[in-house]
C-alpha positions in Angstrom: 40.0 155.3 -252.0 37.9 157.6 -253.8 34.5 157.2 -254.5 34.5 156.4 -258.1 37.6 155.0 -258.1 39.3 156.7 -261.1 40.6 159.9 -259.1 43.8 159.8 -256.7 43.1 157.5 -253.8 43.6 158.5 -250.4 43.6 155.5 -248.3 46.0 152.9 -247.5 45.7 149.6 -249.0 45.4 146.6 -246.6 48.6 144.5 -246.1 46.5 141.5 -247.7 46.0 143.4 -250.5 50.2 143.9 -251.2 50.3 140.6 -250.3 48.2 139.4 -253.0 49.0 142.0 -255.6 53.2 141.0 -254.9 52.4 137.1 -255.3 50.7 137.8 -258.9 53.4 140.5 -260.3 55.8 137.5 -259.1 54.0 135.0 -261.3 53.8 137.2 -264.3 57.5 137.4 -264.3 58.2 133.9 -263.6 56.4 133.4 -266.8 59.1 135.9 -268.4 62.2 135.4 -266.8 62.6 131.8 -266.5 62.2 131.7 -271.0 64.7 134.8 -271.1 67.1 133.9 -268.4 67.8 129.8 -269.4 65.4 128.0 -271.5 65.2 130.1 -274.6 69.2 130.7 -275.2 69.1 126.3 -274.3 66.4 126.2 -277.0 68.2 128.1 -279.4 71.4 126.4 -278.7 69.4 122.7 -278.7 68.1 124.1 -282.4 70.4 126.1 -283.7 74.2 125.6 -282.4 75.5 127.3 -285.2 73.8 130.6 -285.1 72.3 130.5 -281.4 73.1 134.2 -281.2 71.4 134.7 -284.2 68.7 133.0 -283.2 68.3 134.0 -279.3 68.3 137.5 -280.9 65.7 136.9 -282.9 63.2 135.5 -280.9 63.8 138.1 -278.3 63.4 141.0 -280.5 60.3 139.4 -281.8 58.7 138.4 -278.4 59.3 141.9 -277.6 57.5 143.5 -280.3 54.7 141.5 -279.4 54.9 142.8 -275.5 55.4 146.3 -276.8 52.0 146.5 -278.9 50.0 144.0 -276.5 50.7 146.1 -273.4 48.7 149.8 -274.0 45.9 147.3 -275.7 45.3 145.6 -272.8 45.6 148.7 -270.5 43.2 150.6 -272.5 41.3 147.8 -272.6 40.9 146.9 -268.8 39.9 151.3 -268.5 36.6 150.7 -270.4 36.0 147.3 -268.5 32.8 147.6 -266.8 32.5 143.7 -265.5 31.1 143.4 -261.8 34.8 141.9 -261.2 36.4 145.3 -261.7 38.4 147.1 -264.4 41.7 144.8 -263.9 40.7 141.3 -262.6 39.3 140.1 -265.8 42.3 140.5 -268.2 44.7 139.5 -264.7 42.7 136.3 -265.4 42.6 135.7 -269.0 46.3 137.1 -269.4 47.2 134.8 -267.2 45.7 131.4 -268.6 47.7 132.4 -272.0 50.0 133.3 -270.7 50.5 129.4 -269.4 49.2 128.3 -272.5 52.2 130.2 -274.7 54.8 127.9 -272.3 53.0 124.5 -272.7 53.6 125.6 -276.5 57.3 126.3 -275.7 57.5 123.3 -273.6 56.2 121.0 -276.8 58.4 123.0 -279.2 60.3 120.9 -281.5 62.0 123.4 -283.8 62.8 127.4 -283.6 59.3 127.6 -285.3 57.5 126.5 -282.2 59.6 128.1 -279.8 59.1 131.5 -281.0 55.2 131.0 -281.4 55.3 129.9 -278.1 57.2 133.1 -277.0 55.3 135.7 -279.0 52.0 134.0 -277.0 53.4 134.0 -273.9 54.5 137.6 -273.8 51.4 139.3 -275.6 49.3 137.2 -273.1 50.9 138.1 -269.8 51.2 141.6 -270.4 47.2 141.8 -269.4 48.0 140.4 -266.2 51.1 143.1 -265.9 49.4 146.6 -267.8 46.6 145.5 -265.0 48.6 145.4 -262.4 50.4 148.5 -263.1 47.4 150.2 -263.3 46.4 149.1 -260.0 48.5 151.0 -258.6 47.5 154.5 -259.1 44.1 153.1 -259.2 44.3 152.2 -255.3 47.7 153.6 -253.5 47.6 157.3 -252.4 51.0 159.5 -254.3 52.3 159.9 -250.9 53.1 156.0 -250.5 54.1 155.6 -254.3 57.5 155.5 -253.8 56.7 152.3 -251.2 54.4 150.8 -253.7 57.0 151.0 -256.3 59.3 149.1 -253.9 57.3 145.9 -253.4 56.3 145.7 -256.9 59.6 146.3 -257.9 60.5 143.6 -255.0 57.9 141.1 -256.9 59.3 141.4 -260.1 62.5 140.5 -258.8 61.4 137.3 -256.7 59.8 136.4 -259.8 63.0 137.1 -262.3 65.0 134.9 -259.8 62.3 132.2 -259.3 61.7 131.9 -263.2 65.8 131.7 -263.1 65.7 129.0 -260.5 62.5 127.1 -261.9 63.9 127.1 -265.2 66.9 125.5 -263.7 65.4 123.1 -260.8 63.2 121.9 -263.7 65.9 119.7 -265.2 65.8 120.6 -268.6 64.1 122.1 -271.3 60.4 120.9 -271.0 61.1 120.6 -266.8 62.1 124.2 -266.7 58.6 125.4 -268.7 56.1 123.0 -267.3 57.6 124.3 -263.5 57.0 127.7 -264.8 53.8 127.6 -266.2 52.5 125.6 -262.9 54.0 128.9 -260.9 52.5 131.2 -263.2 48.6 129.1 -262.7 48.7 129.4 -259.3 50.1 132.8 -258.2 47.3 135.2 -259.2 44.7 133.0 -257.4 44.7 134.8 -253.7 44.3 138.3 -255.3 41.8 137.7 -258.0 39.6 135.9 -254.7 40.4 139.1 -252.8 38.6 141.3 -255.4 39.3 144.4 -254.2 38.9 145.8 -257.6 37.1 149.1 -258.4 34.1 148.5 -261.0 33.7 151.7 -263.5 30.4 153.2 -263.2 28.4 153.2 -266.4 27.9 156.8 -266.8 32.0 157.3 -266.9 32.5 154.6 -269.4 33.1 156.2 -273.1 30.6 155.1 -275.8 32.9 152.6 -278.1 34.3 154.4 -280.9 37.1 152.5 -282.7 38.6 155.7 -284.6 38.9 157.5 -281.0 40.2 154.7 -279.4 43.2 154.0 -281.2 43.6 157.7 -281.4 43.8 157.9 -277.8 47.3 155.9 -278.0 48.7 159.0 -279.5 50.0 161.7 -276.8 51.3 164.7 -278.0 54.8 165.1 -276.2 54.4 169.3 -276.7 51.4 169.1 -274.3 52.8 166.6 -272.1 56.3 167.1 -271.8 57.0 165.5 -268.4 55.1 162.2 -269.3 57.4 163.0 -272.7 60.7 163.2 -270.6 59.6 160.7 -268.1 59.2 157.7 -270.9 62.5 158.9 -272.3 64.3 158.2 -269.4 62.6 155.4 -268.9 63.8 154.2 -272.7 67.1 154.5 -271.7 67.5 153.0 -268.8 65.7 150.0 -270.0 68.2 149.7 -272.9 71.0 150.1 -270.6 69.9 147.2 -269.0 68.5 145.0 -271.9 71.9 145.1 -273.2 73.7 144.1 -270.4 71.8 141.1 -269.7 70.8 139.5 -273.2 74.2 137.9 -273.6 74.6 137.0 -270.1 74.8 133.2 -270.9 76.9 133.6 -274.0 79.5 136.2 -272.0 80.1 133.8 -268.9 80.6 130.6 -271.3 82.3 132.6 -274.3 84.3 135.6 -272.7 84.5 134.4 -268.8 85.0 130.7 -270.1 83.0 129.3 -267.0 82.6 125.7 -267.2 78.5 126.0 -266.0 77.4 129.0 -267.3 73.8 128.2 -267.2 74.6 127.7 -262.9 76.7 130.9 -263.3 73.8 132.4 -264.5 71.3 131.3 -261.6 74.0 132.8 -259.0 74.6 136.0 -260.7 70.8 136.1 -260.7 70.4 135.2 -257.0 73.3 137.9 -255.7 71.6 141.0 -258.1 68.3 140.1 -256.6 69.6 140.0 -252.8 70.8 143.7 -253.6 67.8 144.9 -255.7 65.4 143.8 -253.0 67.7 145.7 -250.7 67.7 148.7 -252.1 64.0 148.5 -253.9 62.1 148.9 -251.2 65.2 151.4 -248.9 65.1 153.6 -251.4 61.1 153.7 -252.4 60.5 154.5 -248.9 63.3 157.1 -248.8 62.4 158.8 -252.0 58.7 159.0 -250.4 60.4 160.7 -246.9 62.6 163.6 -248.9 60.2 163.2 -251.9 62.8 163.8 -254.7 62.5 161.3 -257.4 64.9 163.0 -259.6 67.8 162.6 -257.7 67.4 158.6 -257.3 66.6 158.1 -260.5 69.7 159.9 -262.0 72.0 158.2 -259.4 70.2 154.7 -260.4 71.7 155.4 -264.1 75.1 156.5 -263.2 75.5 152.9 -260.9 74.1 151.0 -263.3 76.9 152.4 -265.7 79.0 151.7 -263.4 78.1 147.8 -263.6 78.2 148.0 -267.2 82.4 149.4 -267.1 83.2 146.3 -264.7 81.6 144.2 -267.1 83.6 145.4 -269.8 86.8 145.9 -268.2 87.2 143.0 -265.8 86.3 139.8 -267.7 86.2 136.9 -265.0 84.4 135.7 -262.6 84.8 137.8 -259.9 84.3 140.8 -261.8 80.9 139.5 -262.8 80.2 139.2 -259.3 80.9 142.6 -258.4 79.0 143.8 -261.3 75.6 142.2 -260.3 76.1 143.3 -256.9 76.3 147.0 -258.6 73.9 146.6 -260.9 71.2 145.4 -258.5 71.7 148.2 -256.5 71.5 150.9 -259.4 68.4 148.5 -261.1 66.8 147.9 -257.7 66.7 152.5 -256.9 65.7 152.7 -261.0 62.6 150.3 -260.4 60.8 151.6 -257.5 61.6 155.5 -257.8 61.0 155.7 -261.6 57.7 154.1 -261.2 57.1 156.4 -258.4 58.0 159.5 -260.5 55.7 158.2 -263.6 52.5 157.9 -262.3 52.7 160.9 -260.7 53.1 162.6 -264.7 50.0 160.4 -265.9 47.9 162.6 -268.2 44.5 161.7 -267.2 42.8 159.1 -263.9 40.6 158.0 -266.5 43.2 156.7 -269.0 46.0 155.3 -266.2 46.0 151.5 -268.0 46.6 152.8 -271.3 48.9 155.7 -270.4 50.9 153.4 -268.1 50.7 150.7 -271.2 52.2 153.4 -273.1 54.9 153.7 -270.8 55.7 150.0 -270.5 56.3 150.2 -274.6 59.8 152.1 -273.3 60.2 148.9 -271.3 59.1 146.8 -273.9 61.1 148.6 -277.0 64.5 148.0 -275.6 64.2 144.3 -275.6 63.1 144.5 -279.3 66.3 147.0 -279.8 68.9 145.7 -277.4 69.0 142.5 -280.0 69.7 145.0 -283.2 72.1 146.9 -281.2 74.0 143.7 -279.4 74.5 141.2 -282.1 76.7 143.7 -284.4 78.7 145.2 -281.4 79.5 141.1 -280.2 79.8 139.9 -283.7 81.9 142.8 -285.7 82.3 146.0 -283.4 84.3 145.5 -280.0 83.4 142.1 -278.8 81.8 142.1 -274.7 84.0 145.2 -273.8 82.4 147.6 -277.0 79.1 145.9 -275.7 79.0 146.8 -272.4 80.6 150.0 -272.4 77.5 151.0 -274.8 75.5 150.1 -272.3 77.1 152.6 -269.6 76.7 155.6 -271.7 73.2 154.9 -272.9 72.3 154.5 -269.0 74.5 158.0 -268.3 72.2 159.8 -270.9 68.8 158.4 -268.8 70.0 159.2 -265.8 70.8 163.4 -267.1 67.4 163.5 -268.5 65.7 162.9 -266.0 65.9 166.6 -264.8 64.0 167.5 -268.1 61.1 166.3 -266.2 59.9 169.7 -264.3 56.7 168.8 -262.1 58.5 166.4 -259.8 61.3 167.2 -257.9 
């Protein structure tokens, strides 16, 4: 770690430390997941059976917009925080205790009104917690083990998508499922906000408050940073890929594979893509950081994950579904630790890594405010599941050739 605590670190972080940092990513996206993956397409079926993809779409998009402006606030944000605590801690805290305050809201929902309130809370509030946690990262893990570090917070976020799944589920309906989640959600952060290991920001580096330069610090100029340009790009697309391919999940096994639990179908297709992503997260992190060439994985993540997308369209049962998550996790699982690898390694400045990795999360963010635009026409008027998916694979194709736009990492 370097002295002040804003320049490249250069000392390995302490198992209890990855620990700690893994078990609160995992609650953040418990708090996601388990609302995206069951309760809000029950919700919007329980309130809406007429138009649930309608309104599924609709509160996605909307809860996404939300995550996409939230996330760079609350990374610039935690840069200027000077508390004794540290830059991150604080909004890990406060992040969080909305973040369980947007599901109790969901949880007493009694109309699509509530519900999306709820949702629109619950993801502005927990993207403190996650922009901080991003941020972390380059704050505290040397470049050399980056590729690592993306594989166990990759790792986290997929424990956490498949315990939100299986939370959502084991809660036994709709209320169940978010009073489970927001109890996760409560408690995971605890051990690494006690740990503190949390660099403070000396008074003398902290910028004098100027609102007109601070919101003009969210614009980067793509002409002088053309790798952190190319690098979000990529990211964009990749995202989309995936956003697409897994908003209708519930609708495609009930409506197109006709299986009888769909819901439980769901929860196993969850389960098998995170046994392969957690796999090949953390192989391939520590792989890319042994031949150190991001590229390569990254653009091979795409072309796999297209792969997933063509079985999808093409092979509408069961077993094809199968095969696809088993593909998909290992294309997703390469994607998530490499990529985040490769992007803070194009940061623009030490000083501005929360908002400059908050900007990045908006091409993480966007897709899920896109993906509804771009699936509900394709399902409803333009191809059905096969149109939808086979979108998908080319819009992950076009990431994963991009990606060698990006010139100062191999």
């Amino acid at each position: 770690m370097t002295a002040d605590g804003l320049g490249e670190p250069t000392e390995r972080v302490p198992i209890r430390w990855v620990l700690a940092f893994s078990l609160a990513t995992v609650g953040t996206f418990v708090g996601w997941y388990g609302p995206l993956q069951i309760l809000l397409a029950k919700q919007a079926d329980a309130f809406a059976p007429g138009s649930k993809e309608a309104v599924l779409a609709f509160a996605a998009g909307i809860g996404a917009l939300f995550s996409m402006l939230a996330n760079p606030l609350w990374g610039a944000l935690s840069d200027r925080t000077a508390s004794r605590f540290g830059r991150r801690i604080p909004w890990v805290v406060a992040g969080t205790l909305g973040g369980v305050a947007g599901l109790l809201l969901m949880a007493a929902a009694q109309g699509v009104v509530g519900m999306i309130a709820g949702w629109c809370l619950v993801q502005t509030a927990l993207n403190a917690p996650f922009a901080a946690l991003s941020a972390a990262i380059p704050d505290q893990v040397p470049l050399r083990h980056r590729g690592t570090a993306g594989g166990y917070f990759g790792v986290a976020q997929t424990i956490g998508i498949m315990a939100g799944t299986g939370l959502a589920v084991a809660g036994g309906g709709i209320v169940g499922g978010y009073l489970a989640c927001a109890v996760f959600v409560l408690l995971a952060p605890v051990p690494y906000v006690l740990l503190r290991r949390d660099r403070v920001l000396p008074a003398q580096l902290r910028p004098p408050w100027n609102r007109r330069a601070f919101f003009a610090g969210f614009r980067l100029d793509p002409t002088r940073h053309r790798d952190f340009a190319w690098a979000w790009l990529t990211r964009f697309l990749i995202n989309l890929s995936n956003a697409i391919t897994l908003l209708y999940l519930l609708f495609y096994l009930k409506d197109a594979v006709r299986l009888p639990d769909p819901g439980g179908g769901v929860l196993v297709l969850t389960a098998i893509n995170a046994v392969t992503v957690l796999v090949s997260v953390m192989v391939t992190g520590i792989w890319s950081d042994r031949v150190a060439n991001r590229r390569a994985f990254v653009a091979w993540s795409g072309v796999i994950m297209a792969v997933a997308g063509f079985l999808l369209a093409g092979w509408q049962t069961w077993t094809g579904a199968v095969v696809a998550a088993l593909v998909l996790g290992i294309g997703f699982g390469t994607y998530t630790s490499v990529d985040f690898a490769l992007i803070t390694q194009v940061l623009p400045a030490a000083l501005d890594r929360g908002k400059d990795l908050g900007l990045v999360n908006i091409a993480n963010a966007l897709p899920q405010v896109l993906a509804p635009a771009v699936a509900a026409p394709i399902v409803a008027h333009l191809g059905g599941y096969p149109a939808l998916y086979t979108t998908a694979s080319v819009i992950a194709i076009a990431g994963a050739v991009l990606v060698y736009r990006v010139k100062a990492v191999r």
